[in-house]
C-alpha positions as CSV (number, residue, x, y, z in Angstrom):
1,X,9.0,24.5,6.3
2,X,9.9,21.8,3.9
3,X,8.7,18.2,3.7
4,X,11.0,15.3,2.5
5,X,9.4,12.9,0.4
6,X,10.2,9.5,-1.3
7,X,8.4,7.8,-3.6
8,X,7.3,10.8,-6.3
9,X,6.3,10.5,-8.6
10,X,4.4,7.1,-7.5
11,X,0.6,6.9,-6.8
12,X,0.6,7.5,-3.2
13,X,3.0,10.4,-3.3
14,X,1.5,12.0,-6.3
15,X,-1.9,12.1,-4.7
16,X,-0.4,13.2,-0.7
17,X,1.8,16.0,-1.9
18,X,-1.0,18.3,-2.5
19,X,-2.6,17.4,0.8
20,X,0.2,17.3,2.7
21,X,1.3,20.7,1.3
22,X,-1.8,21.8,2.0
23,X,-1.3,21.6,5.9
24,X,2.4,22.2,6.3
25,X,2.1,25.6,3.7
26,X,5.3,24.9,2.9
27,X,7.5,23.3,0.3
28,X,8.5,19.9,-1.2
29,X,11.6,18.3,-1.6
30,X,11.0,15.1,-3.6
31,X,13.9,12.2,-4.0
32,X,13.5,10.9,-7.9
33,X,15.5,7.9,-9.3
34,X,17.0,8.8,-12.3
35,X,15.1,6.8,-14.7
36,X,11.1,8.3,-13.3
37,X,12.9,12.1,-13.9
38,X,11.4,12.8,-16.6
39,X,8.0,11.4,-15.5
40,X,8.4,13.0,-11.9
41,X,8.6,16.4,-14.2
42,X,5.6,15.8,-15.8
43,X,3.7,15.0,-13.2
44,X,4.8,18.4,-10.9
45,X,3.3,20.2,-14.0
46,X,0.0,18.1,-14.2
47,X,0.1,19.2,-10.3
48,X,0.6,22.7,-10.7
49,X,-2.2,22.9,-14.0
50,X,-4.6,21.3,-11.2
51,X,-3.4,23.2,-8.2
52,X,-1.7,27.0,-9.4
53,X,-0.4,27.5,-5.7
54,X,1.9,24.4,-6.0
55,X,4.0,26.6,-8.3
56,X,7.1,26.5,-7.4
57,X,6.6,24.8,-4.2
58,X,8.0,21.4,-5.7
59,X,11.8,20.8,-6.1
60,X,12.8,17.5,-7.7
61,X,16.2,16.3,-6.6
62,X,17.5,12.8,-8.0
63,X,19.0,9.8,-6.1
64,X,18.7,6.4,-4.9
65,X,17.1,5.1,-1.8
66,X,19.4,1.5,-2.2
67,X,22.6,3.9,-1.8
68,X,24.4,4.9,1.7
69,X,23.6,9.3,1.6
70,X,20.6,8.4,-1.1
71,X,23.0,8.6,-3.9
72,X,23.4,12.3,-3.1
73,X,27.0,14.3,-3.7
74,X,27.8,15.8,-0.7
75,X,27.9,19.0,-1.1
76,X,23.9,19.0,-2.7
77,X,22.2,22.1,-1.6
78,X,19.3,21.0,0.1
79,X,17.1,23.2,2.6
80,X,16.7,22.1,6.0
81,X,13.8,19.9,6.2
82,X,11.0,19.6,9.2
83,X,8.9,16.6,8.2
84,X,9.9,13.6,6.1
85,X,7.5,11.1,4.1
86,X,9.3,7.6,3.2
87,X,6.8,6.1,0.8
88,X,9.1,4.4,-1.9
89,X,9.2,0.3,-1.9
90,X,8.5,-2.2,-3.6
91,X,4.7,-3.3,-3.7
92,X,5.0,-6.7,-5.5
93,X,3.5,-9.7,-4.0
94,X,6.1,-11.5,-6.2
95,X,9.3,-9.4,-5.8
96,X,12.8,-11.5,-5.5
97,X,14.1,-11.7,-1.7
98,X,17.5,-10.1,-2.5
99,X,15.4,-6.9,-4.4
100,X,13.2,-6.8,-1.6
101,X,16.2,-6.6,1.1
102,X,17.7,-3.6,-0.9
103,X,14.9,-1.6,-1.6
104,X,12.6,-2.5,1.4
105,X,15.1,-2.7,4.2
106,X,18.8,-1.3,3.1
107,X,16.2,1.7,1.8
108,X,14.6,2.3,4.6
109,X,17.5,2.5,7.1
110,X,19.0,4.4,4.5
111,X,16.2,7.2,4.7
112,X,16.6,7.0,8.3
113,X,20.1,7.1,8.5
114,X,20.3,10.4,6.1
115,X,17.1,11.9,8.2
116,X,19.9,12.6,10.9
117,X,21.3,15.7,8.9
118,X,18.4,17.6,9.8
119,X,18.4,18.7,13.6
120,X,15.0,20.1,13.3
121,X,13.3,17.2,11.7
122,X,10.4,17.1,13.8
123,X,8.6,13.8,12.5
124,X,8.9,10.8,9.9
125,X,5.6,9.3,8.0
126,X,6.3,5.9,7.3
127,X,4.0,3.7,5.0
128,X,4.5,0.0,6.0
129,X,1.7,-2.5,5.9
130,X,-0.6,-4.8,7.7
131,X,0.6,-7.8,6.1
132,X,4.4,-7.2,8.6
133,X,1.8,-9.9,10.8
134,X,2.9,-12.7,8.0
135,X,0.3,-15.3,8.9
136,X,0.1,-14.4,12.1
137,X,-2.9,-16.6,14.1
138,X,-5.4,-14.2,15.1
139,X,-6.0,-10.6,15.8
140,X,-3.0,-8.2,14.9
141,X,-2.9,-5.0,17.4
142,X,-1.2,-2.0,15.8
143,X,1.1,-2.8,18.7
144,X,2.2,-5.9,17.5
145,X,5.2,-6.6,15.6
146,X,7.4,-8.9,16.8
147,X,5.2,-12.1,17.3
148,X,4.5,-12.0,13.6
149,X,3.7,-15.2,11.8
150,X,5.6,-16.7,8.9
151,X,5.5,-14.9,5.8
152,X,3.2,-15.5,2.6
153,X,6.1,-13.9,0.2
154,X,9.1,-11.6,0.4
155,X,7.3,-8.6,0.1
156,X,5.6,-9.3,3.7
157,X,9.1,-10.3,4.9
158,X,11.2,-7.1,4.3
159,X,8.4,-4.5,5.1
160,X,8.5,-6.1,8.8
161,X,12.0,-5.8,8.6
162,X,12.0,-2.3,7.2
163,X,9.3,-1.4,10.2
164,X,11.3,-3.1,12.4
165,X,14.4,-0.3,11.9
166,X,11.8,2.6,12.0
167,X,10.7,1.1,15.1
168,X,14.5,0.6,16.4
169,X,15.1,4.2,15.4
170,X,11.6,5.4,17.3
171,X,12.9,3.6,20.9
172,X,16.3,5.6,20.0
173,X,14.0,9.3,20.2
174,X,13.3,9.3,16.5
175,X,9.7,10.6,16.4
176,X,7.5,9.3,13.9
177,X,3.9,7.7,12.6
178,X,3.2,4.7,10.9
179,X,0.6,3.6,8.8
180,X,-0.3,0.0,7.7
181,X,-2.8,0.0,5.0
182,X,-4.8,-3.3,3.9
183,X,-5.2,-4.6,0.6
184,X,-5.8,-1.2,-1.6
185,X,-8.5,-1.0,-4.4
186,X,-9.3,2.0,-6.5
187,X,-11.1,4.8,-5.6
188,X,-14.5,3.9,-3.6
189,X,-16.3,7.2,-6.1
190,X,-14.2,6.9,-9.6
191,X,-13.0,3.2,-9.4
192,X,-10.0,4.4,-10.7
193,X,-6.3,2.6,-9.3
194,X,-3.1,2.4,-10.8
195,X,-2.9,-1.2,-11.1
196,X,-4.8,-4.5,-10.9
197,X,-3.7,-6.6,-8.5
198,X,-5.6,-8.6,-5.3
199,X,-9.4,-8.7,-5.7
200,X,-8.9,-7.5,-9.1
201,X,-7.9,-10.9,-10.3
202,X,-10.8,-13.4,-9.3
203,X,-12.5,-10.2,-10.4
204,X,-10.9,-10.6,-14.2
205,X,-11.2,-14.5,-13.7
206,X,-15.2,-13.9,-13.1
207,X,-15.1,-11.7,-16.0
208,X,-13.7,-13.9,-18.5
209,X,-16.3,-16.8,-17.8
210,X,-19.7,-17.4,-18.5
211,X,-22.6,-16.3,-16.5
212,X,-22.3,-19.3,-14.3
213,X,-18.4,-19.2,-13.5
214,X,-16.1,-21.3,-11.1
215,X,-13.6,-20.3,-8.7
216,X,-11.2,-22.7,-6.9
217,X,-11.8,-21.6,-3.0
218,X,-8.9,-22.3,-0.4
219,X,-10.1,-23.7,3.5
220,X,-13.5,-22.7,4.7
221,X,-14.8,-19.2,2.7
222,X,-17.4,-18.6,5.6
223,X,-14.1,-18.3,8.4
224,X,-11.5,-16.3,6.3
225,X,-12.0,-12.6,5.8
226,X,-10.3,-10.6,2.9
227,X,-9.1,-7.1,4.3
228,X,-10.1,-4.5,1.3
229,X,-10.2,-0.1,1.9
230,X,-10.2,2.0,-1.4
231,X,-7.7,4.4,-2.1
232,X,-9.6,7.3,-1.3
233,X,-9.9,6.6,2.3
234,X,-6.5,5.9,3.1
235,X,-5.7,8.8,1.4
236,X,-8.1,11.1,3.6
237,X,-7.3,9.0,6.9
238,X,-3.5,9.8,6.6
239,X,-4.0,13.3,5.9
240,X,-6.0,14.0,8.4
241,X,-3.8,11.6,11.0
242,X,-0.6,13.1,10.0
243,X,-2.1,16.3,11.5
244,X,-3.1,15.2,14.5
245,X,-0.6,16.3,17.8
246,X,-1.3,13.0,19.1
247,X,-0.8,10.7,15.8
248,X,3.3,11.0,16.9
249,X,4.5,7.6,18.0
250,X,1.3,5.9,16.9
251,X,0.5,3.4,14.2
252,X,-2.6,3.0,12.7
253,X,-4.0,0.2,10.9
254,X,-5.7,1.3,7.8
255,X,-7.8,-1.7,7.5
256,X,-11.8,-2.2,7.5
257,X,-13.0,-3.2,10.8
258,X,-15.5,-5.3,9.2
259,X,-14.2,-7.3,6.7
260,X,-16.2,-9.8,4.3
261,X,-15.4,-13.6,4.3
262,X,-14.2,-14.7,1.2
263,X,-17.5,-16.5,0.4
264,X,-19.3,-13.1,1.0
265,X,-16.5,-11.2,-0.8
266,X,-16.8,-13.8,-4.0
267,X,-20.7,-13.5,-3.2
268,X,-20.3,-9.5,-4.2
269,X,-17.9,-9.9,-7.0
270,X,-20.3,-12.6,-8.7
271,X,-23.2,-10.1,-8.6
272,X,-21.0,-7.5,-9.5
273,X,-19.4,-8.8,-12.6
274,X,-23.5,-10.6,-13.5
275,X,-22.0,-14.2,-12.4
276,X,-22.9,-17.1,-10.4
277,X,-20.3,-18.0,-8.7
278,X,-19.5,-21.8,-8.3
279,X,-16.8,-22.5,-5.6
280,X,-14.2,-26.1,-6.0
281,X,-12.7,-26.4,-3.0
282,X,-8.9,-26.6,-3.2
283,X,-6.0,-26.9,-0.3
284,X,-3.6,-24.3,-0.8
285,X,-0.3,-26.0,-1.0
286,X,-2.0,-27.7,-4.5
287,X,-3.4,-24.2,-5.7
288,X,-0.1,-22.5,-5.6
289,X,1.6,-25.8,-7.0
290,X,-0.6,-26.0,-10.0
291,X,-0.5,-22.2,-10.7
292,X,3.3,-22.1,-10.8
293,X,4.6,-25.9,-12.4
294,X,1.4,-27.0,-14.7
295,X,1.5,-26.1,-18.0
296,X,-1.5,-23.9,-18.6
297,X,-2.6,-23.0,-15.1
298,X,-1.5,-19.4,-14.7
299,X,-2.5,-18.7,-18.0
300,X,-5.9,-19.1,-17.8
301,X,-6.5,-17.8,-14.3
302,X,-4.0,-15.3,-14.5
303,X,-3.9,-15.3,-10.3
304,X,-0.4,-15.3,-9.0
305,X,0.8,-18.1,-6.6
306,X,1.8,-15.3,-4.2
307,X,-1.9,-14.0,-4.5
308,X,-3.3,-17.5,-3.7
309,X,-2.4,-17.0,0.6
310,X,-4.6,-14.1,0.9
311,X,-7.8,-15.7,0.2
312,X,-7.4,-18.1,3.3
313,X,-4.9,-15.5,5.3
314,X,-5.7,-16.2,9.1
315,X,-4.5,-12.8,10.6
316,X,-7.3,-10.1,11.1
317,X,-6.1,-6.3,12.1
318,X,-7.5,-4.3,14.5
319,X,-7.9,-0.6,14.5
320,X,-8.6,0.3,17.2
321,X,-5.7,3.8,17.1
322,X,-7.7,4.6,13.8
323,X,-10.7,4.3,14.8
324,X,-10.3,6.2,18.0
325,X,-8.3,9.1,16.4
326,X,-10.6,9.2,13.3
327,X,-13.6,9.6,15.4
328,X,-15.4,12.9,14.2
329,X,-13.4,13.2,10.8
330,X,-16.6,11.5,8.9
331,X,-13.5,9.5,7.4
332,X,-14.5,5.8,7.5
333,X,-14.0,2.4,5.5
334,X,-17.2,2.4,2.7
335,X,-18.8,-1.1,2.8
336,X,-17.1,-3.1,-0.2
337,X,-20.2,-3.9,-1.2
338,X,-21.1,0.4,-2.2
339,X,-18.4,0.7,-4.2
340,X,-17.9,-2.6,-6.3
341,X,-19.7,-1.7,-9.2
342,X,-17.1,1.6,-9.5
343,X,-14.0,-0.9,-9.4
344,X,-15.5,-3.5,-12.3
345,X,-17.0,-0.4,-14.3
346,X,-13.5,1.2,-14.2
347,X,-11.3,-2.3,-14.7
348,X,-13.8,-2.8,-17.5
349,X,-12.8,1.1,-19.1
350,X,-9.0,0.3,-18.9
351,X,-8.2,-3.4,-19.9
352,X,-4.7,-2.3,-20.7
353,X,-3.5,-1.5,-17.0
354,X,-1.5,-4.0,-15.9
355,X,-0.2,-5.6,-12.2
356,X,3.1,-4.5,-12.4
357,X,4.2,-2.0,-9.8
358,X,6.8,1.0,-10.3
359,X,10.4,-0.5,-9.0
């Protein structure tokens, strides 16, 4: 058995290989662009050191999701593969429209389209996100697509269009599972991420400020919830779900059932970073205004316009597939509020790391 994956040697694929591995007891066949070869080499080794049995279990091939036949000559050798992971896209809040359309959707329906060499593909693993509801007015069922609202950015705009094709190709027999994570923090044990972005900023903001510290607020904070899960359980919950005989056709919205408001969510971030927090009410037209065209703005709260919509976002996610086929795994969303002091502690330890997504 071999397993297709896109993506390597980026966060999510790096940490599912093992797992998914793991369960198939097969091999890998991972799609590299040319210019992450060399750290997609690296990183199979740091996997074997860790895990011995991966050795030789991992094939590198290189190509390019944004070409018809993912830039692949023709007569590559490739094995025949039974179950394909499409993880690679662009995760930038900021991304331009006409990068997002190649990567995000051209990508994706390439994927699909070259899936159709493999008669006994038996299932595709797609990672989209909650956020295809743009700002959708209310609760979003894993059902829904098509009644999405208008989008915060062009990230949110091409994933429903990339979603949209898997979901084309699903009606046409194509048998797959999707999964919609929230907005991802680090680890809920370690802290540890790969990036700061989301919370991470107003939690830098706090950080930079004095013990009694303001932050501009957007709408009413007591009736807008900020959907947060940590890495580790959407890790776990797809490993396990991607198991499951009845997880085919299904998507599951990895999102906490329970969110915080955005006053209780700055109410945990000021206690965690040893600040009172003093909230100045905004609108969020003028927020995203002053952050992009006065002089100064973005400098000092180093929060992205595009970042601005998702403290007063009016979509909430249900989960209620996730819940249901989770039931019994002891795999659930931590409170926020547990595992805080592990994301300032670790953002604290690595002031270099950066926003900036691999692309």
């Amino acid at each position: 058995m071999t397993v297709f994956i896109t993506g390597f040697p980026g966060f999510l694929g790096r940490a599912l290989l093992p797992r998914i591995l793991a369960r198939t007891g097969g091999d890998a066949l991972c799609l590299v662009q040319p210019k992450f070869a060399e750290l997609a080499a690296r990183r199979v080794q740091e996997l074997v050191s860790s895990e011995p049995e991966l050795d030789g279990r991992i094939r590198l091939v290189e190509g390019d999701i944004t070409r018809p036949g993912l830039g692949l000559a023709g007569d590559t050798d490739l094995p025949d593969v039974t179950e394909a992971w499409h993880l690679a896209a662009i995760y930038d809040l900021a991304v331009r429209r006409d990068l997002a359309m190649r990567v995000n959707v051209d990508g994706t329906r390439n994927v699909v389209d070259f899936l159709e060499r493999w008669p006994n593909l038996d299932r595709l693993h797609y990672f989209s996100t909650c956020y295809v509801s743009g700002r959708f007015p209310g609760a979003f069922r894993e059902s829904d697509l098509e009644c999405a609202g208008p989008f915060n950015n062009f990230y949110e705009e091409t994933k429903h269009l990339a979603e949209r094709e898997v979901r084309r190709r699903m009606a046409d027999g194509l048998s797959a599972t999707i999964y919609r994570p929230a907005i991802v923090v680090g680890d809920s044990v370690t802290g540890a991420t790969q990036k700061f972005d989301g919370p991470y900023f107003v939690m830098q903001w706090l950080a930079r400020q004095p013990r009694l510290a303001v932050m501009p607020v957007i709408g009413d904070p007591t009736m807008t919830c900020v959907n947060v899960v940590p890495v580790d359980f959407v890790l776990d919950a797809v490993a396990y779900l991607s198991g499951l005989p009845q997880s085919r056709g299904r998507t599951y919205q990895l999102a906490d059932p329970r969110p915080l408001t955005v006053a209780e969510m700055l109410q945990v971030l000021g206690n965690a970073t040893g600040r009172r927090v003093v909230r100045i009410p905004v609108t969020r037209r003028l927020a995203k205004a002053a952050v992009r065209h006065v002089p100064g703005v973005y400098r000092l709260l180093r929060i992205p316009a595009e970042g601005v919509d998702y403290f007063a976002h009016p979509a909430s996610y249900l989960t209620d597939n996730t819940d249901a086929d989770l039931e019994g795994s002891g795999i659930a969303v931590p409170r926020f509020d547990k595992y805080v002091d592990q994301l300032v502690g670790f953002m604290r330890a690595n002031p270099e790391l950066g926003s900036q997504a691999m692309a």
